[in-house]
C-alpha positions in Angstrom: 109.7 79.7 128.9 111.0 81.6 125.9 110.6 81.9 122.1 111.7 78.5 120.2 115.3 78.1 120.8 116.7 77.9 117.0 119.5 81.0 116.8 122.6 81.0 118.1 123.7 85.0 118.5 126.7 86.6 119.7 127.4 89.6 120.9 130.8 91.1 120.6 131.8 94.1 122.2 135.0 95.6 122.6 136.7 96.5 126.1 137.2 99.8 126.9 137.7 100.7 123.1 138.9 104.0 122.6 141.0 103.8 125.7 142.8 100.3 125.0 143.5 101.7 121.3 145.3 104.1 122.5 147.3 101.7 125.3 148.2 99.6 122.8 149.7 102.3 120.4 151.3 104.1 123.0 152.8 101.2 125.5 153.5 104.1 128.2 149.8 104.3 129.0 149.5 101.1 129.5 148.2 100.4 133.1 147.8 103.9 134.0 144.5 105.6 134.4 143.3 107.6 131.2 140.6 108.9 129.9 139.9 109.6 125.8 138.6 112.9 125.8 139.0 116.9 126.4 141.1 117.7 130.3 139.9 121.2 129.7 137.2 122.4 132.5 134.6 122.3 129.9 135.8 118.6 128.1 133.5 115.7 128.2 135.2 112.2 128.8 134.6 110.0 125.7 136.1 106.8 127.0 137.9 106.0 130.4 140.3 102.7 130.4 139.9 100.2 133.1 142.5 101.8 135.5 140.2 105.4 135.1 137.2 103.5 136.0 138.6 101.7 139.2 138.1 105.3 140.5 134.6 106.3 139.2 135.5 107.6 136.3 133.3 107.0 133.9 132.1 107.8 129.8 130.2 111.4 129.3 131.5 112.4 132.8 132.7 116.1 132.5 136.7 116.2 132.7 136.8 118.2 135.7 134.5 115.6 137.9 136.7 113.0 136.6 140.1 114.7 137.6 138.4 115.3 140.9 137.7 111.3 140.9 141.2 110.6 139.7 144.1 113.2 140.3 146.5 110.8 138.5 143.9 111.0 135.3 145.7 111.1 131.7 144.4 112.7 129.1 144.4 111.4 125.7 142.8 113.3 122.6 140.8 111.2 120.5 141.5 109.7 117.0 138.7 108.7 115.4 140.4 107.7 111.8 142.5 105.3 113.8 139.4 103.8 115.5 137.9 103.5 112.8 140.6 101.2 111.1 140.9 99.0 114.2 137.0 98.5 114.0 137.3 97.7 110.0 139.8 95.2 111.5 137.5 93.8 113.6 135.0 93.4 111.6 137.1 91.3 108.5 137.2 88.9 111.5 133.3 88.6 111.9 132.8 88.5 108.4 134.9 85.5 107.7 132.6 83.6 110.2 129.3 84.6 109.0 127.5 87.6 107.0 125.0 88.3 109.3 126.3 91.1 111.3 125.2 93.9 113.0 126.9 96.3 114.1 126.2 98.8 116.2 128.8 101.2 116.7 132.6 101.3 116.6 133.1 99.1 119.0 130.3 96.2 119.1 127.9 94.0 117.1 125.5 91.2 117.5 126.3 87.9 115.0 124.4 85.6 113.9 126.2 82.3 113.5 123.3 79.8 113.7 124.8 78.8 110.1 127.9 79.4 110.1 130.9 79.8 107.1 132.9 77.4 109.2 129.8 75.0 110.1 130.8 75.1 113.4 128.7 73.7 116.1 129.5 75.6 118.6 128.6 79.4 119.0 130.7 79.5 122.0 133.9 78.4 120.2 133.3 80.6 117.3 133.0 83.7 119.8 136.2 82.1 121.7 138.2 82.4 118.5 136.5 85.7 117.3 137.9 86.9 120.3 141.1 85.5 120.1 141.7 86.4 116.7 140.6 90.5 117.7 143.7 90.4 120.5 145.9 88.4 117.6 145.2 91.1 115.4 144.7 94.7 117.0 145.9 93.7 120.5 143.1 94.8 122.1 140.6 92.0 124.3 136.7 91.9 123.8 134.1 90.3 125.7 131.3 88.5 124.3 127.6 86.9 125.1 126.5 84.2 123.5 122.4 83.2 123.6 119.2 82.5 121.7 118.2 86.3 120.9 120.3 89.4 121.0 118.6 91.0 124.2 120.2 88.0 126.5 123.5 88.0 124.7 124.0 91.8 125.5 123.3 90.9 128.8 125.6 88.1 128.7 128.5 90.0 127.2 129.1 92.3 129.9 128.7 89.8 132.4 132.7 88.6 132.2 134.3 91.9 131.2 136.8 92.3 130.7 138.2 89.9 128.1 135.6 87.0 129.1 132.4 85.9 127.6 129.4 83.5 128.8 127.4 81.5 127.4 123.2 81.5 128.8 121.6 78.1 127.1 118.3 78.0 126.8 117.6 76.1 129.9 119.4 79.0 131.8 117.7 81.5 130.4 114.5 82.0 133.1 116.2 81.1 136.6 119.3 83.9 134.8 116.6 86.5 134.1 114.4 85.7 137.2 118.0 86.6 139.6 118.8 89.3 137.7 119.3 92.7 139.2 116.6 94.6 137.2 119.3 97.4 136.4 121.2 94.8 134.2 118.3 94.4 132.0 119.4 96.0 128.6 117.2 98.6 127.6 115.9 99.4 131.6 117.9 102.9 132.3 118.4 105.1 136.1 114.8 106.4 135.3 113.1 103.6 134.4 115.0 101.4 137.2 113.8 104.2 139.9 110.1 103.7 138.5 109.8 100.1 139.2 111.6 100.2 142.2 108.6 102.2 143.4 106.2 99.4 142.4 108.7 96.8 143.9 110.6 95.6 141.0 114.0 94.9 141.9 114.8 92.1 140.0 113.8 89.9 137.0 111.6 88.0 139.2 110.0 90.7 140.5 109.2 91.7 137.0 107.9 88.6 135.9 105.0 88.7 138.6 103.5 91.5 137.2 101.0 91.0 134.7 101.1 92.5 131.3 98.2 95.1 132.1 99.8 95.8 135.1 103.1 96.6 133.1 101.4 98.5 130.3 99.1 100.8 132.5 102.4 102.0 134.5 105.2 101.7 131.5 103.0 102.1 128.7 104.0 100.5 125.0 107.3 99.5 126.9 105.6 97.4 129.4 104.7 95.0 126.7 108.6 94.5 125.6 109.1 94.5 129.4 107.1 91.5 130.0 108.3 89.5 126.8 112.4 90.0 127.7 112.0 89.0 131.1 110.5 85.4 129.7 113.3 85.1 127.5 111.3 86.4 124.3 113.0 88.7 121.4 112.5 88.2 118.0 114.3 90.7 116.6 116.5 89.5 114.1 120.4 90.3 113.5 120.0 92.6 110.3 123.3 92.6 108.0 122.3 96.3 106.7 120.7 98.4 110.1 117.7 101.0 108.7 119.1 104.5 109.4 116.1 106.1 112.6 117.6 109.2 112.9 120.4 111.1 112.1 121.4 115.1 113.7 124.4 117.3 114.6 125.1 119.2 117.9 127.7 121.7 119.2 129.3 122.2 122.4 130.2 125.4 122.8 133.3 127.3 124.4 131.7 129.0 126.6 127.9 128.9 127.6 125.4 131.0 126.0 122.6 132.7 127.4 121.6 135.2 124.7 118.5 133.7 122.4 120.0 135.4 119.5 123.7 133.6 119.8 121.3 130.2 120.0 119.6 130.8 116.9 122.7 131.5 115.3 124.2 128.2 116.5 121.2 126.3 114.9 121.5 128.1 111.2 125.2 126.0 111.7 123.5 122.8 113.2 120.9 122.9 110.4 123.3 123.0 107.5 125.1 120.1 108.8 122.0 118.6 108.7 121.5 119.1 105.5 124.2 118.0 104.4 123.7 114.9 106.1 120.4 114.3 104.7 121.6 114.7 101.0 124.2 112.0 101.6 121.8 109.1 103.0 119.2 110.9 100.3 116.5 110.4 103.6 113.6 113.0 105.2 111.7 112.3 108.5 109.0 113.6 110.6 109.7 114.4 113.8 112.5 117.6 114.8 113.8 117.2 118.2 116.1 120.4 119.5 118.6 119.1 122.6 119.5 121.8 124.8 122.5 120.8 127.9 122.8 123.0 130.5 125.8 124.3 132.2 125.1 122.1 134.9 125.0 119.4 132.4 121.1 118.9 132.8 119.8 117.9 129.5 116.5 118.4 127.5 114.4 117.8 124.6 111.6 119.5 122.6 110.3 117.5 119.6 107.6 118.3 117.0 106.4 115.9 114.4 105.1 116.9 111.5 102.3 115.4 109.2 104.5 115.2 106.0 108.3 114.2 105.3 110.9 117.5 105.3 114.5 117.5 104.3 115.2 120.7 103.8 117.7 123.0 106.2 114.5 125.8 106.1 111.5 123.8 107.7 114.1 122.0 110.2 115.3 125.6 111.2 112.4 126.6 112.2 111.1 124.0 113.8 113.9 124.0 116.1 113.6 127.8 116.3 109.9 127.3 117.4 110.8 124.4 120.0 113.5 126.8 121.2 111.4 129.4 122.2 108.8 127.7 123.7 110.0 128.8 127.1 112.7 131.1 128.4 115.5 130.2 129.8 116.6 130.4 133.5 120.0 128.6 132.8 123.1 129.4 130.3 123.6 126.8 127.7 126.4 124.6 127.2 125.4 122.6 124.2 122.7 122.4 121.5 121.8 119.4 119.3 119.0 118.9 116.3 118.2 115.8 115.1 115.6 114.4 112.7 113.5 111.5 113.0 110.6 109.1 111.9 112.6 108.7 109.3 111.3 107.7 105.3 113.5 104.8 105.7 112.1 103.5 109.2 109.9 99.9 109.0 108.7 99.9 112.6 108.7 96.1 113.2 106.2 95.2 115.6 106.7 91.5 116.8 103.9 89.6 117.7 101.5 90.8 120.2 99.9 87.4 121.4 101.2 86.7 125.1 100.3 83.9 124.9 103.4 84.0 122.0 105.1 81.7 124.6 106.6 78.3 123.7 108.5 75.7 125.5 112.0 75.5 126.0 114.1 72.9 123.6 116.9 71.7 125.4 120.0 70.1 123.9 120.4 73.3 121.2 124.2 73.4 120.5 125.9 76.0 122.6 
């Protein structure tokens, strides 16, 4: 059972973006292994194509595990002006079927087409001919989901990549979720995953027979959205104009650091990008967060939240001064990254709480 079938969402996402760009533009990379990104010993990839991933490779890998994975690797620096023109491409194309999109980076969006510019009936021939139209006019492919809420249509648009898409109807929507590996729940990461496998959760099955109490006193606020998804239920709307959260900078360094002093002196740059930031979307949050990565790519956080909005580059300094020196370090660092949170802009939606929020499944819905 599942929330009252009445949307029809899609969700688009691109394959392999930054990598087929690039194929495309330059037809001698075309079926060869490469990955979008720095080759140095210290580069990060950004993107791998198809080909790169055949052998492991995969996005924020570091270059040199990924030419260890692949000797025949290609590097390709990145071009962020030109993938930012293909995705305004793109998204013309969703537009002229509906306003209700969401995008959610470069390279994917959710769509609402439950009324549609077209009045199509079908959302799986509108995403068929989104689709189409993308590879008609950029030459790249994309993949897309098509369902009742946005959480199973992510799920659904990786589940035919590349260049495929599938539809989940509402009627499909438990017996899918119930054989689901639980690591292709969206949302459910390595850590999370290695949790429930400890409690016996390995699929969505698994997951339903837990009872909400269980699922909260072990996941906490999560367990709640845990036990909704896995019967189908997300409200969440597809919002045309996504509330900024958060926004930050960070810096990878050329060589790692060690010295507190060349640190600090990294965040006075950090913060006044920040700034800068701040008084273009005109926002102020909460909550600082200081990222530190390590040289052996180990990454955490330190956050403080404070009791009153701040926007200027002095408090969010020292804040992330403070958080740095909480504890010394026993590592060099590779990379350091503030961002700012709780934002003046955020509208924490919380969706109704009732489980017993549960309603039959209507059959017959247009797919």
């Amino acid at each position: 059972m599942h929330e009252l079938a009445d949307r029809k969402i899609i969700h688009v996402d691109m394959d392999a973006f930054y990598a087929s760009v690039e194929q495309y533009d330059n037809p001698e990379l075309r079926g060869k292994p490469i990955a979008v990104g720095g080759g140095s010993d210290r580069g990060v990839v950004a993107a791998a194509s198809y080909e790169a991933r055949k052998y492991g490779v995969r996005s924020a890998m570091p270059s040199v595990t990924a030419k260890r994975l692949c000797p025949d690797l290609i590097f390709v620096k990145h071009r962020f002006d030109r993938y930012r023109e293909v995705s305004t491409q793109i998204r013309e194309i969703f537009h002229d079927y509906t306003d209700l999109v969401e995008p959610l980076s470069l390279d994917e969006a959710y769509l609402d087409v439950t009324e549609n510019k077209y009045n199509f009936p079908s959302a799986t021939i509108i995403a068929y001919e989104i689709r189409r139209r993308i590879y008609e006019v950029t030459g790249i492919t994309a993949s897309a989901g098509i369902s009742v809420n946005k959480f199973i249509a992510k799920i659904a648009s990786d589940y035919n990549k590349p260049n495929g898409q599938k539809t989940i109807v509402p009627e499909e929507i438990i017996p899918f979720l119930e054989e689901l590996d639980i690591r292709k729940f969206y949302g459910i990461g390595k850590v999370t995953a290695e949790k429930m496998y400890q409690h016996g959760i390995f699929t969505g099955n698994d997951l339903k027979r837990k009872s909400l109490e269980f699922l909260v006193e072990h996941f906490g606020k999560s367990g709640g959205h845990y036990y909704k998804i896995v019967r189908g239920i997300h409200k969440s709307p597809v919002k045309a104009n996504r509330i900024r959260k958060s926004l930050g900078a960070e810096r990878t360094f050329s060589e790692n650091i060690s010295s507190e002093v060349f640190m600090k002196e990294r965040l006075v740059q950090i913060a006044e990008e920040i700034e800068k930031r701040i008084a273009k979307s005109d926002v102020a949050g909460k909550t600082i967060t200081l990222k530190i990565k390590y040289r052996d790519f180990k990454t955490q956080t330190r956050s403080k939240t404070m009791p009153y909005y701040i926007r200027d580059k002095e408090t969010i300094l020292s804040t992330a001064v403070d958080l740095l020196e909480q504890e010394s370090f026993r590592e060099s660092v590779r990379l350091l990254g503030i961002t700012l949170s709780n934002l003046n802009t955020s509208k924490i939606e919380e969706e109704d709480e009732d489980e017993n929020d549960i309603v039959e499944v209507q059959l017959g819905f247009g797919f």
